[in-house]
N, C-alpha and C positions, 0 to 999 in steps of 0.2 A: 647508498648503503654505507653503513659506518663500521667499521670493524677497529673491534680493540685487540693487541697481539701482546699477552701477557708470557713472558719468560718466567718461571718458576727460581725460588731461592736455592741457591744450591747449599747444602750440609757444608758444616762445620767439619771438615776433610784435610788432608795436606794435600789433595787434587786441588783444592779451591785457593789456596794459599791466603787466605785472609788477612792472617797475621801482617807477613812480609808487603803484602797488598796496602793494608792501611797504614805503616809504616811508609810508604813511597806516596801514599796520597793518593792513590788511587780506590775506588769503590766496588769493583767487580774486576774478575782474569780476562773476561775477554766479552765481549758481543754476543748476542745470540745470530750466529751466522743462521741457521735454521726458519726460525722468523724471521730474519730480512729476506733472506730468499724467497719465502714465501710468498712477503710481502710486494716482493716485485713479480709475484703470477697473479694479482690481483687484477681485475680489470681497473682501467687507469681512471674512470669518474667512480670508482670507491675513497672513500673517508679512508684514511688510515692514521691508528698512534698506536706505538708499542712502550711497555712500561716492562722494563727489567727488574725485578723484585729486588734484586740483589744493587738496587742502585737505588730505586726511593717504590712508595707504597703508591700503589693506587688511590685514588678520594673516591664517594660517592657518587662526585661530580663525574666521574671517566669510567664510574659503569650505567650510568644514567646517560649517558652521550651515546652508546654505542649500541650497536642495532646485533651485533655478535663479540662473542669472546673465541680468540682464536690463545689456542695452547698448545704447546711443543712441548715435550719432557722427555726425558732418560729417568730409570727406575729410580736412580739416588734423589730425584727429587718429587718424590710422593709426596711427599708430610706438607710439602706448598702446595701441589698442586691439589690439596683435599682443602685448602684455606681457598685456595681459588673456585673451590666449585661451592661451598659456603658461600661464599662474596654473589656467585651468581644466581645462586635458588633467593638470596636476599630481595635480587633489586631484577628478579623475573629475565636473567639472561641466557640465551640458548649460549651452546659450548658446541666449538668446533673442537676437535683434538687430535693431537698424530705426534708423531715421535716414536722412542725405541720403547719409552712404560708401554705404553697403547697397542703398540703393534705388536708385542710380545703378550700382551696384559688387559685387551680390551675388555674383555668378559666381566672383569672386577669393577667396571665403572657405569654403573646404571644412570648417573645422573648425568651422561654426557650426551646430546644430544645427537653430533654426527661423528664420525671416528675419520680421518682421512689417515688411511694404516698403508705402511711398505714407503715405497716412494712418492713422495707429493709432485712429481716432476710428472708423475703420472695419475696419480688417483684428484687429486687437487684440483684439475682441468674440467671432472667428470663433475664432482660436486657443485661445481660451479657453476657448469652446464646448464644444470638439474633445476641449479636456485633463480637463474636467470630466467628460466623457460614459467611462463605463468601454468601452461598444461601438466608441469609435471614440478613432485611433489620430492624433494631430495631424499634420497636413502640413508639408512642411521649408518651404515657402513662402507668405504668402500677400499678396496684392498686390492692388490693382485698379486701374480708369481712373478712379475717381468721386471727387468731391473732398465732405470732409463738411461739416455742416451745424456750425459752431462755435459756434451760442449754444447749443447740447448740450453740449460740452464740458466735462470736469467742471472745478470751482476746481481747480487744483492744491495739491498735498499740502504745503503748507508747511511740515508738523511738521516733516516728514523731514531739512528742512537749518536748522543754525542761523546764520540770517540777519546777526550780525555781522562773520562769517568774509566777507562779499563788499559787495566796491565799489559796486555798487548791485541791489537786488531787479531782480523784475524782473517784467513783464505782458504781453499780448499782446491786440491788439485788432481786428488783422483779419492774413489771408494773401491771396496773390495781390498780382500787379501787373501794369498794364494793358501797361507796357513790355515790349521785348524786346532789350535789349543784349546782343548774341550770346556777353559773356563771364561772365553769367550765368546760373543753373540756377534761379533763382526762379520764372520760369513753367514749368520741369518740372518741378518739384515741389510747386508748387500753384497755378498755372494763370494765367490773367493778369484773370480778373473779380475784383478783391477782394471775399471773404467775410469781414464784422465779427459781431463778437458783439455782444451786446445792453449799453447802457449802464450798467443796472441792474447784469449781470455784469461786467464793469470794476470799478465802483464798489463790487461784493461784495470783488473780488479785492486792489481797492487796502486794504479794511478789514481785512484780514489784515494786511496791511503796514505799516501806522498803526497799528499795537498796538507798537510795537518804533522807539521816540522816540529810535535812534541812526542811523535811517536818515537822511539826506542829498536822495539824487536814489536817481529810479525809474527803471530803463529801460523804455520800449514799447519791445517787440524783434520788431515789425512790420519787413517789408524796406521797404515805403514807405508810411507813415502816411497821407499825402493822397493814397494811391491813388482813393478813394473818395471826393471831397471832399466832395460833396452830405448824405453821412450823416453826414460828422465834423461838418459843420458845424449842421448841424437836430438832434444827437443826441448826439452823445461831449463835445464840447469844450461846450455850456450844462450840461450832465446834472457836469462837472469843475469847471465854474466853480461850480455851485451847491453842489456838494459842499466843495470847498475854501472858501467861504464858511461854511457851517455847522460844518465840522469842524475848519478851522484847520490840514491837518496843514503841515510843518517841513522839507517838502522841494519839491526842484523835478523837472519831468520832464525826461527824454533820450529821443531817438529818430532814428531814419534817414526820408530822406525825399528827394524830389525839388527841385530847383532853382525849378519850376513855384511855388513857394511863396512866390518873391516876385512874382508874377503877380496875387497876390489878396490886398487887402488886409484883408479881411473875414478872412479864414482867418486870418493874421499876427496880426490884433490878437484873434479869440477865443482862440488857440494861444500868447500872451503872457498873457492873465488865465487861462486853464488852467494856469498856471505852466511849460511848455515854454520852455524856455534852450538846453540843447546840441542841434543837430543834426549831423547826419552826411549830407551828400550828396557823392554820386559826380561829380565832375567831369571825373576822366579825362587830359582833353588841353584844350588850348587851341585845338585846330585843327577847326576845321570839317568838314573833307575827313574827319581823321582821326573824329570824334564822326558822321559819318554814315557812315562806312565798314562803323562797329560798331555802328550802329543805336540810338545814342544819339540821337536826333531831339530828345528833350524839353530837351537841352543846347542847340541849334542856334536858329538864326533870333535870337538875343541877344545883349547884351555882359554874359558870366557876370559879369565886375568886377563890373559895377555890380549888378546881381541879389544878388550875394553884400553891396554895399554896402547895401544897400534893406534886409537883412536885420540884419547886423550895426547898423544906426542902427535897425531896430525893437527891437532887445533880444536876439537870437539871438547863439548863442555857435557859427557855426560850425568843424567840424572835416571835413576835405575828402579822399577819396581821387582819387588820379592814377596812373597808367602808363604806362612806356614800353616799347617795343619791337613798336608795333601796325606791322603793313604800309607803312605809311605816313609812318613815323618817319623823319625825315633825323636827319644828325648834330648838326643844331641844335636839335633837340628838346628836348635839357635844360638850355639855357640859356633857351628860352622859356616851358619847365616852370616855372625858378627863378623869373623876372621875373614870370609870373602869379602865382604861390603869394608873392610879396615885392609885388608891385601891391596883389592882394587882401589883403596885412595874414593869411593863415589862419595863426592859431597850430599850427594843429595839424593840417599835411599827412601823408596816410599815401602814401609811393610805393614800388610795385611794379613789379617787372618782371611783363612780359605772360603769362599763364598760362590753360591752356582745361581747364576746370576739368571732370569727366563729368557729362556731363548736357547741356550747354549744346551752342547750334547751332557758335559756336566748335569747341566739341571734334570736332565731325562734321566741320566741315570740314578740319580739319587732318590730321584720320583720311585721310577719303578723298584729301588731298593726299601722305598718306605723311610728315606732319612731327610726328607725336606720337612723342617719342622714350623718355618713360620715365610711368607710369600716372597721378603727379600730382604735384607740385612748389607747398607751401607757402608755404620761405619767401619775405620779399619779394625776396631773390636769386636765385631758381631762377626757373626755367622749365621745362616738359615740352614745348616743343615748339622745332622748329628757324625760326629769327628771319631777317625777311629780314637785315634788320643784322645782320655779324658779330659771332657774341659777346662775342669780345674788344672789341670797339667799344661793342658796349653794355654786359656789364659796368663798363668804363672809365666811360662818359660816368654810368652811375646809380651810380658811387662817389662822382663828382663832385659831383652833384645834391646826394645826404643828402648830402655833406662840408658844401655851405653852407646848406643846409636845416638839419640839425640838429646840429650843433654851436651851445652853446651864443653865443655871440658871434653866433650870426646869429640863434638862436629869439629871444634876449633883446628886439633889435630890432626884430623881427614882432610881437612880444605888445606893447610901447610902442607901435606905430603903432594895433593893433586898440584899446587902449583910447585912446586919444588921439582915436578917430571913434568910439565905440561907443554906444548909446544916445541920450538918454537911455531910460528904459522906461518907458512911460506906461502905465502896468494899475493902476486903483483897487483890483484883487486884490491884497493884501499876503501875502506870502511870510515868516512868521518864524521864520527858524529857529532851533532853541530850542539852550544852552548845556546841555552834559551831562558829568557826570565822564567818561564815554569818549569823545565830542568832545575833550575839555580833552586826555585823554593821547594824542590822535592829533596833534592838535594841535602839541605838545610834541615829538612823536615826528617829525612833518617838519621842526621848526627844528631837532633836533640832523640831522637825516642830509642837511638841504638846505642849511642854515645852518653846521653845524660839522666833519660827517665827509667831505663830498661837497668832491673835488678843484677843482670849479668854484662856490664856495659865493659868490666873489666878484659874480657872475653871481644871483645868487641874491639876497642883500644887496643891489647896487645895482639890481636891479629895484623894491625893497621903498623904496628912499630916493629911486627916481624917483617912483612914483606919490605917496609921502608928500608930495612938492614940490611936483606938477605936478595928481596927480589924485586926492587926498586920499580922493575918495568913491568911490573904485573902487582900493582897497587893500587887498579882500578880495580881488578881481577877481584882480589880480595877484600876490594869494598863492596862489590857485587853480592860477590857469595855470603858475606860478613848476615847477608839479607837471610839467607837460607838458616845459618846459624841459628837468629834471633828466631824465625817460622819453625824450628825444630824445638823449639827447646817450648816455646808455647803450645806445638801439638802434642810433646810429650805430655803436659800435666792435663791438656785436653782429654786424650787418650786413658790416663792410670784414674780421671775421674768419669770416664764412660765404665771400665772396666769394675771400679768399686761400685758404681747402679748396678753392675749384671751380676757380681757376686749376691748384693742382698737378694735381687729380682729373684735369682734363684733359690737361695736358702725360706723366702717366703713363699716358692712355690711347691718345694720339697713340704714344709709347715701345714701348708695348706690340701698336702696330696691325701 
């Protein structure tokens, strides 16, 4: 049996970071952890190759090889996974499918042949079953309520991708989260007790990854790391410290997590000698009214500032998403967006317009209100449902927003203030990361495209000659971020040229009403 395991392209997003991605020399953010997992419940005399869209295209030749197409997606990536199923009515391939589009979305996809829906850790084993057995004939669907047991899990199939082509590997250490912000689909899709895997397995998983000394940073691509605190804390992060102590590796971790995290300081400083630096937490809105309307509770009862300050002065590199256009949004909304996201110093705001994604209690309700007006809407300009704010108002007001958010002239500014408060780091864990000829030519490769081909390079340079003045020791720091700068200021005109399609989009549909 030969199976193809196609990754779908991801959107033109500041999630996918493109921009600052091909900038460093890299072709994709990270792995399809999903498919290699997958790929290692396969039975072992299966054929196997995976082809990540977002790294090179498939040939003729590699759907003519393969006896099935195996496909994993999340909703942002529709618009490939309809060129993928094209590709296979072509050249007569059945389509295996699973992920969060399908398991929230399967109904919309007639031309898929089997659906493996919820967890593959459990539905994937059945399928298989089915397809091995000559008496029986595999079912189009197979789904359950039961969430699995993930220190089963097998390592994921690393051979399958070569680990240079992406921004950072990547791991996974528990799913679930205890939250329920109604605009996300994390606890329908796996549930809100988080289940972790065993430390030992982590520290299997990271050792694959430590063999290949041009990696950088790791993503956990957990939805919230301290979902669990109790275990991270007795189990993951000592079980990380000791390892990085013995093995020395050369990079630092990334991961998403909850605000809750500068609550505890004990967690803070074992999750600083684990070598954890970038996080990602959901901050939303500024408004209270608005962060309990949507059952963001874990934001509320705090001053986010100083929480996000408490973190940035531990050593934390945060990177922050916000929204507008919730219920509750007045017209002043994005200028108290701007002044929180320019207070808290975050280099690296990601803003969207409000979107109810399938799956989520969100999307139900919008349903039964009658304001879901098209199946899902990615980018951060879109929306699929009808806003209490008219849209011309809030188009306007979130052009606004990114104009002084990310254009260079105003990131430059945020990244001076975040390091001008930042640290110091206090972790007797030393982090070293090692010089390497392909380090050296990425290296190279962002001074000429940030430093000489890039229209705003002055931006770029004078960041490099303020810290050299001002902060000498935090002038990698700045060369880092300098990255974020350059990725903002291209999603900017990405963005204001999504948003002038939806203006005409709609003055032709008014025309036409």
């Amino acid at each position: 049996m030969k199976i193809l395991l196609i990754y779908p392209k991801l959107p033109d997003t500041l999630y996918a970071f493109k921009n600052l991605l091909n900038a460093s020399g890299y072709k994709a953010p990270y792995p399809p952890l999903g498919l290699l997992t997958v790929s290692a419940m396969l039975p072992k005399h299966y054929e196997r190759k995976l082809i990540d869209l977002n790294v090179k295209i498939p040939t003729a030749k590699d759907f003519e090889w393969c006896d099935y197409i195996f496909l994993s997606a999340m909703s942002t990536q529709e618009i490939s996974v309809r060129w993928v199923l094209e590709q296979a009515k072509k050249h007569n391939k059945k389509i295996v499918a699973g992920g969060p589009l399908f398991t929230h979305d399967h109904q919309r996809f007639e031309e898929i042949d089997h659906f493996i829906l919820n967890e593959a850790e459990i539905t994937l084993p059945r399928f298989i079953e089915d397809l091995e057995d000559p008496g029986k004939t595999p079912l189009r669907k197979y789904a359950t309520p039961e969430f699995a047991d993930i220190t089963k899990s097998p390592i994921p199939d690393f051979d399958l991708v070569d680990l240079s082509d992406y921004g950072y590997p990547i791991v996974q250490y528990s799913r679930g989260c205890p939250y329920m912000c109604d605009f996300c689909d994390v606890t329908a899709l796996f549930g809100r007790r988080p289940r972790t895997k065993t430390s030992d397995r982590v520290i299997e998983e990271l050792e694959h990854i430590r063999k290949h000394r041009f990696v950088q940073t790791v993503l956990f691509a957990d939805d919230n790391l301290i979902g669990n605190k109790k275990t991270l804390k007795k189990d993951l992060l000592p079980r990380l410290i000791e390892w990085r102590k013995e093995k020395d590796p050369g990079f630092f971790f990334m991961t998403q997590l909850t605000i809750t995290l500068a609550d505890d300081e004990e967690l803070m400083d074992l999750m600083i000698d684990a070598g954890f630096r970038y996080i990602f937490i959901g901050i939303e809105s500024p408004d209270e009214e608005t962060l309990l309307h949507t059952q963001k509770t874990q934001n509320t009862r705090r001053d986010q500032i100083e929480s996000l300050e408490i973190l940035r002065r531990k050593g934390f590199i945060p990177f922050a998403g916000f929204i507008v256009g919730f219920d509750t949004d007045t017209d002043t909304v994005f200028e108290r967006q701007l002044k929180f996201i320019n207070d808290a110093a975050i280099t690296m705001p990601i803003v969207n317009i409000l979107k109810a994604p399938p799956g989520t209690d969100l999307f139900l309700k919008m349903k039964n209100e009658g304001r879901i007006n098209k199946d899902f809407a990615f980018l951060e300009s879109e929306t699929n449902l009808e806003t209490v704010m008219p849209i011309e108002q809030l188009n306007a007001g979130f052009e606004w927003l990114i104009e002084h958010l990310y254009l260079p002239e105003y990131t430059v500014e945020r990244i001076k203030n975040f390091i001008s408060d930042y640290g110091p780091v206090k972790t007797s864990v030393k982090i070293r990361q090692r010089a390497s000829p392909t380090l050296i030519l990425r290296l190279l490769r962002i001074f000429y495209k940030l430093g000489i081909q890039w229209e705003h390079r002055k931006y770029f340079w004078g960041l490099l000659n303020w810290a050299r003045k001002n902060k000498p020791n935090r002038i990698d720091l700045a060369f880092a971020l300098s990255l974020t700068m350059y990725q903002w200021a291209h999603s900017y005109y990405t963005i204001k040229n999504q948003l002038s399609h939806a203006d005409v989009e709609r003055v032709l549909m008014k025309k036409s009403a």
